[in-house]
N, C-alpha and C positions, 0 to 999 in steps of 0.2 A: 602685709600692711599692719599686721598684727602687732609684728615687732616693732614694725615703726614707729608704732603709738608710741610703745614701750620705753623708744629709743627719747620720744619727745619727753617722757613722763622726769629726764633728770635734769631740763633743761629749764631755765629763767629768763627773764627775758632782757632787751634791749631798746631799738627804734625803729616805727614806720613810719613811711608816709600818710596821707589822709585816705582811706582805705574807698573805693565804689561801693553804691549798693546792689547788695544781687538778691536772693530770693530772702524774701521776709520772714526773717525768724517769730516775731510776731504770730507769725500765722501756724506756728507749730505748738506744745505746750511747755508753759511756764513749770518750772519744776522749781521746789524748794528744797534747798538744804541746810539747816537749821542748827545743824551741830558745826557747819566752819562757817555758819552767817553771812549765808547767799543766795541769791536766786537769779535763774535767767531762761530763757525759752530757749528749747532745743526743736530747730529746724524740721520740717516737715521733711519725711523719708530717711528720719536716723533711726537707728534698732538700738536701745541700752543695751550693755553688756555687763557683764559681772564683774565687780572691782578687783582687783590683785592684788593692791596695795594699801601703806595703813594711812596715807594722805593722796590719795585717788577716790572723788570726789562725784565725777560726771567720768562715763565712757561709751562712747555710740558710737557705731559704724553705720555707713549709707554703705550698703551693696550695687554692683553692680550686675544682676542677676546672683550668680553665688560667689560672686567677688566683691570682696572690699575693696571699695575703690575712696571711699574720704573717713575721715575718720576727726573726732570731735573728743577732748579732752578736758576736762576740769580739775587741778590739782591744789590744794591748801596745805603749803608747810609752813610751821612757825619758823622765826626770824630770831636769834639770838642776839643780834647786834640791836644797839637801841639807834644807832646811825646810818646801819646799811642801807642804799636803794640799789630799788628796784634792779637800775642799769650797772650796779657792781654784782648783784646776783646775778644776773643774765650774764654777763661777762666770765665771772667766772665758772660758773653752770658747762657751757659754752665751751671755756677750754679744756672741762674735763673729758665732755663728750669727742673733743677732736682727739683724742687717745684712744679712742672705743678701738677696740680691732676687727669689729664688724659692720663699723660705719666709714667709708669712703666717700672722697671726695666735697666734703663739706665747705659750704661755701655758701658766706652772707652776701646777699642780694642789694639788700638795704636795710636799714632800721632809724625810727623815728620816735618820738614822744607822742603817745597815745591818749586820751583820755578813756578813763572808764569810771563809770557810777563818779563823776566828781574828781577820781583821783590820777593824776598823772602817772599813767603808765609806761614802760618802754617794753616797747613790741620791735621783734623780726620775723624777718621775711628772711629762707635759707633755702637751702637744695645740698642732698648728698645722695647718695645712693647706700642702699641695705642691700647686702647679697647679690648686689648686682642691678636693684630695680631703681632706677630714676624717683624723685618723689622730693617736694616740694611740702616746707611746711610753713604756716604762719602762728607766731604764739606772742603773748603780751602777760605781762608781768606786772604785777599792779599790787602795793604794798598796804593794809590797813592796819590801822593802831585799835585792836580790840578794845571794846569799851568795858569802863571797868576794871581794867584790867593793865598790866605792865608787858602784858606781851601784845607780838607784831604779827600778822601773817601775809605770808606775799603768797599768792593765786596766781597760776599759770594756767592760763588758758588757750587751747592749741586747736588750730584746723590741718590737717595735710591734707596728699590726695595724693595720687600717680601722676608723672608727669604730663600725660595725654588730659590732662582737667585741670592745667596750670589756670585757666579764668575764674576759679569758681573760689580756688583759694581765698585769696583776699578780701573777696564780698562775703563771702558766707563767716568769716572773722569780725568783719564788722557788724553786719546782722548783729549777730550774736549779742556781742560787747555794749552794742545799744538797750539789749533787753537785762543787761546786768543790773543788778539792785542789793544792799547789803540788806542784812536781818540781822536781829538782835543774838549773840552766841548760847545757845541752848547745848546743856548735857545733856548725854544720851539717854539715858534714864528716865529725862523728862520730855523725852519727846514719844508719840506715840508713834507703835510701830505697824507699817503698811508693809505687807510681805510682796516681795517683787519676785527677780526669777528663781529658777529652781536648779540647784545643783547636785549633783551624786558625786557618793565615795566615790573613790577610785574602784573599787569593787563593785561597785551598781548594787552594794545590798541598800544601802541607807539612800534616801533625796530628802533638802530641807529648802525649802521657797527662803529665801533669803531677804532678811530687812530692806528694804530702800537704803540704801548709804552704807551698808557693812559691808567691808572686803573679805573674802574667801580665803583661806588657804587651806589647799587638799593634796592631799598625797597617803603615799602607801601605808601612813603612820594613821590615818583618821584625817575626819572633816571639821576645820575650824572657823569659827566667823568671828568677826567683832566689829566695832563702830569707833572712829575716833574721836578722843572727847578736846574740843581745841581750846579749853576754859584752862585745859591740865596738862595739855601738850602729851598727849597719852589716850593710849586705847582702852575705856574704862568699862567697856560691856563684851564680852564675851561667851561663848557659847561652843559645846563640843558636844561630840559624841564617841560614848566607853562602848566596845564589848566586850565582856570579861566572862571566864568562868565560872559555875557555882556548882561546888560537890554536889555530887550524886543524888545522896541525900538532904541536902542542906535546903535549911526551911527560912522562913521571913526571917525570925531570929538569932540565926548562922548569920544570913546574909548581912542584918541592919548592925551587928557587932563588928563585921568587915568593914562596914562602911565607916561608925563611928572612932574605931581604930584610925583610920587614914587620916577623918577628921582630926584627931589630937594629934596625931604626928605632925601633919602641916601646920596646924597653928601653934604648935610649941615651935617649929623651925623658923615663923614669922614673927615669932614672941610678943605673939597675941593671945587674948582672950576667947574661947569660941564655947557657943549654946547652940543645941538644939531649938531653934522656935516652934517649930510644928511639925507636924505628918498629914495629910489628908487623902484619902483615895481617889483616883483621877483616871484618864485614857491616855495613852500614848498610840498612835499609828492603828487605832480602834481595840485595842486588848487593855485588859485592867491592869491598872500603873498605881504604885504608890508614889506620892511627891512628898519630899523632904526637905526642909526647909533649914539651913543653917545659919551661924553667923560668927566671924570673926571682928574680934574689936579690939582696936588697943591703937600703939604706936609702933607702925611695923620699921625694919631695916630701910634705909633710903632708896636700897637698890633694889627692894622686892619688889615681887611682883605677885598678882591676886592665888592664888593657892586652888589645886579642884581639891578642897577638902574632900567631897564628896565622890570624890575619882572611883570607879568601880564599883561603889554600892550599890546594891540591888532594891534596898527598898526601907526604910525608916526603922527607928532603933522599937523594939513592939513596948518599950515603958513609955512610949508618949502616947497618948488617950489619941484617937483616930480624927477627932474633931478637936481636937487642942489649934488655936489658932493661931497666926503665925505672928507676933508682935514683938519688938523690940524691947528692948529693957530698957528701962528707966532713966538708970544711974549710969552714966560716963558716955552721956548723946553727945558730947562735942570729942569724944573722938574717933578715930580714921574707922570706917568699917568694911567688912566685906561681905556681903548675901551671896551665898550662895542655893541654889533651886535645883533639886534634881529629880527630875520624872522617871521612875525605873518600873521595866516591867522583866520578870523572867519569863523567858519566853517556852514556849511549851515545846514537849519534844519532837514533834513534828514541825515546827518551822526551825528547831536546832538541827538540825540532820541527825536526829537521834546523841545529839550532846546535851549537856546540860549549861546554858547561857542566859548571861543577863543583859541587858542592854538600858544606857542610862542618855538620857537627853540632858545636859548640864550646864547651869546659865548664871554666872559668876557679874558683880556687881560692885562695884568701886563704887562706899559712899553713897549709900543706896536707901531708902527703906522699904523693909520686908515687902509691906505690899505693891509697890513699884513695881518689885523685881519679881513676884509673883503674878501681874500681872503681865509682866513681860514675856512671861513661859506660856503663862495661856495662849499669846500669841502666835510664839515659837511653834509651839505644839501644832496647832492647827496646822504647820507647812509641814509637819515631817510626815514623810513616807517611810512603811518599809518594804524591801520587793521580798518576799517569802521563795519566790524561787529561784535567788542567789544564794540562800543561805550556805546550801550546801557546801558550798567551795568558799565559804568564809572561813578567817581564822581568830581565834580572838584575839583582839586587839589591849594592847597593852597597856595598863591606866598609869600614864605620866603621874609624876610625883608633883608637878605645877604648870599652871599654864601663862604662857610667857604672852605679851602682845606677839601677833603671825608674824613670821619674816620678809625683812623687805625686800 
């Protein structure tokens, strides 16, 4: 069922008929999402799941005992065309997925003009089979003109289920659709963050409770999160985690030289301006953490992307006074900037397995100011764990030279 989300997550919409009511979404809770400017009640007996994607929006599954058996979807991508509808995305949406080589037997059922929040949607109603399993899905497509603004985004909203629960499809869509309501488009940065579930590396050494709205990507390389920002058609908050080595001997001042090194490398490659703002002593995962505070500024390349200046650092450059605070400069506020925040503790050598490591919490910022994006780590911080008795069988982990929006 999994996949079949997955499978719905490429698809646009089209037409349905006038849909039955079935169980009252109403009576489940209202969720906001604030960065693609929406909200709608998700049904009584769904469980949220962890986003995967960088325009996956809402994901819930009903179980059935320890089966997924429906599954509920919210998707926001921007619309390039200033004339596309709805029922030309769905259309073509639609025939990319009849190529899929893992979905069979696809076949539209019906499709009709929908309304939602005011705006004429096109919804279908389909059936194909994944790997063999029967399964029915209902999705609607609904285009808004952001305010403000020159862009468009059209919202996919999806029900499936296994084919044994063909009734529940179509009502539990409408529900839904009924509790739809837009909100004004909010960047990430200004929204505050409520930490939802919890993820671990691939490793089990690291878990970070992950923002309401930010999609994950994990694997063997490290754990990456971020939120998409639909003002900029882009992912403008993100967050990782480095482990890195540190000589033997190597003290705050080895380390914060390492650090400030990588900073000028990146922002000379982004041919930007970068400052040190601050340093302050802090906690990460309950051990004492230096936090360091950056910033890039200028007019970067079109095709960059935000830079972990502070990739692998272990702890703040020691010429910045301990309580120097963290403020932005002055002179050239109207151009592009980057904050970056890194919480680094070296870890001692009993939860290194007798190595010498540092580990950095890192939370990079499009456009941001300092204390925004300082408060956003405060937040961060509080969801990270770290489990002391995987360390051993950790390896450190390699500090990227930039970090990209995750892949889709």
């Amino acid at each position: 069922m999994r996949h079949a989300i997955l499978f719905l997550l490429g698809l646009t919409c089209t037409t349905l008929p006038l849909f039955a009511a079935g169980a009252n979404a109403s009576s489940g809770q209202v969720r906001q999402f604030p960065n693609a400017g929406i909200e709608l009640a998700i049904p009584a007996g769904y469980q949220l799941q962890p986003l995967a994607q960088p325009y996956e929006i809402l994901r819930a599954v009903m179980f059935d005992g320890n089966t997924p058996s429906q599954g509920l979807t919210l998707v926001a991508m921007p619309v390039g065309s200033p004339t596309a509808t709805a029922d030309e995305i769905a259309d073509s949406m639609l025939a990319d997925q009849q190529q899929s080589l893992v979905i069979r037997d696809l076949q539209m059922i019906t499709k009709a003009t929908m309304k939602v929040a005011d705006i004429n949607g096109a919804a279908r109603y389909f059936s194909y089979k994944f790997r063999g399993e029967p399964t029915l899905a209902a999705v609607v497509y609904f285009i808004r003109q952001a305010p403000d603004s020159a862009s468009r985004i059209c919202y996919i909203l999806s029900v499936e289920a296994q084919a044994n629960r063909k009734s529940e499809v179509l009502p539990a869509l409408g529900d839904v659709v009924k509790t739809v309501q837009f909100l004004p488009l909010q960047r990430p940065i200004d929204i505050k963050l409520h930490l939802g579930q919890k993820v671990e590396s691939e490793d089990g050494l690291l878990s970070l409770r992950v923002p309401e709205g930010w999609f994950v990507n994990s694997d063997a390389s490290g754990l990456e999160i971020a939120q998409m920002d639909f003002t900029r058609n882009t992912p403008t908050l993100f967050a990782h985690i480095v482990v890195d080595d540190v000589a033997p001997q190597g003290d705050a001042n080895a380390v914060a030289a390492k650090c400030i090194a990588r900073f000028k490398t990146a922002t000379a490659a982004d041919e930007m301006e970068g400052k040190v703002l601050g340093q302050t002593t802090s906690l990460l995962a309950g051990l004492p953490a230096c936090q360091l505070v950056m910033e890039q500024r200028g007019q970067p390349r079109a095709t960059s992307a935000p830079t972990t200046a502070a990739a692998g650092a272990t702890t703040a450059p020691a010429t910045v006074p301990a309580s120097s605070p963290a403020t932005a400069p002055a002179a050239d506020a109207d151009k592009f900037n980057v904050v970056i925040v890194q919480r680094v503790v070296v870890l001692p050598e009993s939860l290194a397995a007798g190595g010498h490591k540092s580990l950095s919490l890192i939370l990079i910022c499009q456009e941001a100011k300092p204390e925004a994006a300082e408060a956003a780590m405060n937040t961060l911080a509080e969801g990270f764990e770290l489990h002391p008795e995987k360390l051993a069988a950790t390896q450190p982990t390699p500090a990227p030279g930039n970090v990209a929006p995750a892949k889709k």
